[in-house]
N, C-alpha and C positions, 0 to 999 in steps of 0.2 A: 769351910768344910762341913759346919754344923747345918748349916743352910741347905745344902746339898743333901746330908743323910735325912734331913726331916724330909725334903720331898720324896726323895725315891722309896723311904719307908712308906709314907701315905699311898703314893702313889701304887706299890707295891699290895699294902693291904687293901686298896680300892679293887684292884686288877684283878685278883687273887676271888675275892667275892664277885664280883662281874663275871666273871670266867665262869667260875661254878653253877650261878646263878641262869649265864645264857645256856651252856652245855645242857641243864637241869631243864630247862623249859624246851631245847633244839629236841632231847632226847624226847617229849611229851608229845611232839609234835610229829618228830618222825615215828614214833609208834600209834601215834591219832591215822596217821595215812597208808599204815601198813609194811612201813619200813622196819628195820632192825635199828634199837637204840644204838650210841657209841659205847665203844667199850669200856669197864671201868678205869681200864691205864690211860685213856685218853681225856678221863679229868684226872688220875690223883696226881699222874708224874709231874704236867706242869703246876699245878699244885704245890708239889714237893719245890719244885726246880724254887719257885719263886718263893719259898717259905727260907729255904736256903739262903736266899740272895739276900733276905729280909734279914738272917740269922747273923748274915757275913754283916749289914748294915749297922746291928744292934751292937755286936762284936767286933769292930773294924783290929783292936789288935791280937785277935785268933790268927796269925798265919795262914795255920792249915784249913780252919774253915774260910779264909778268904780266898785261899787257890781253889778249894775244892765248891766253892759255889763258884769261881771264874769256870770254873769246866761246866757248873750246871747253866751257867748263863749262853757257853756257847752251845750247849744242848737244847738251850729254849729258844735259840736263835735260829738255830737250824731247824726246830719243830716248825717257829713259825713263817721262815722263808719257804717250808714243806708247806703249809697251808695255804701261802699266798700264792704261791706260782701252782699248786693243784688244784687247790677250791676259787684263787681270785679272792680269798677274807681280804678284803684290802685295810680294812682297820686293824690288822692285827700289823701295820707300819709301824704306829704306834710303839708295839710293844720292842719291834727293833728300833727304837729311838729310845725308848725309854733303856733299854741294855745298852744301846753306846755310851749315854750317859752313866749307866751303873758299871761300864768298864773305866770312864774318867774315875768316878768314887776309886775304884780297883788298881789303878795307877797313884793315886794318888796314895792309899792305906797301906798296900802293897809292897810301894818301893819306896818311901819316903824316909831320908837320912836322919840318924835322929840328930835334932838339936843338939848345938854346942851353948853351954849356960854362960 
């Protein structure tokens, strides 16, 4: 289980800067050629979504903060199946792989019976 929370933390705070990082440079570029930047919800929500997820990671016996990132996870699932069947992002598979994964962590912290001593 400890195994587990270090990667999708890492992977998590990796993701999270990457994100920002290409958004920050997409926007420079679509304003270089005359286009309109993205808008600001379209970096902070999933921002938020995955800082959440990272919260539920850090915190796995929060209850409520572990349901309430399961609902931001299936919110960044659906953002990013919105991006891969509108835009074609095909790397953003990735990120629904790394969320199936962080639903195992969520089954596991979630429902897991406590120990008898």
């Amino acid at each position: 289980m400890n195994a587990l929370r270090w990667m999708l933390g890492l992977i998590a705070a990796l993701f999270a800067g990457g994100y920002v990082a290409l958004v920050l440079m997409a926007n420079a570029f679509r304003r270089s050629v005359g286009a309109s930047a993205n808008g600001p919800l379209f970096i902070v929500l999933p921002v938020l979504g995955i800082a959440l997820l990272l919260a539920a990671i850090l915190f796995p016996s929060n209850k409520p903060l572990l349901h309430g990132a399961a609902l931001a996870a299936v919110g960044l699932a659906g953002f990013c199946l919105w991006q891969i069947f509108r835009d074609g992002a095909a790397p953003l598979w990735f990120a629904v792989v790394y969320l199936a994964a962080w639903f195992v962590f969520y089954g596991l912290a979630a429902w897991r019976v406590a120990q008898q001593p």
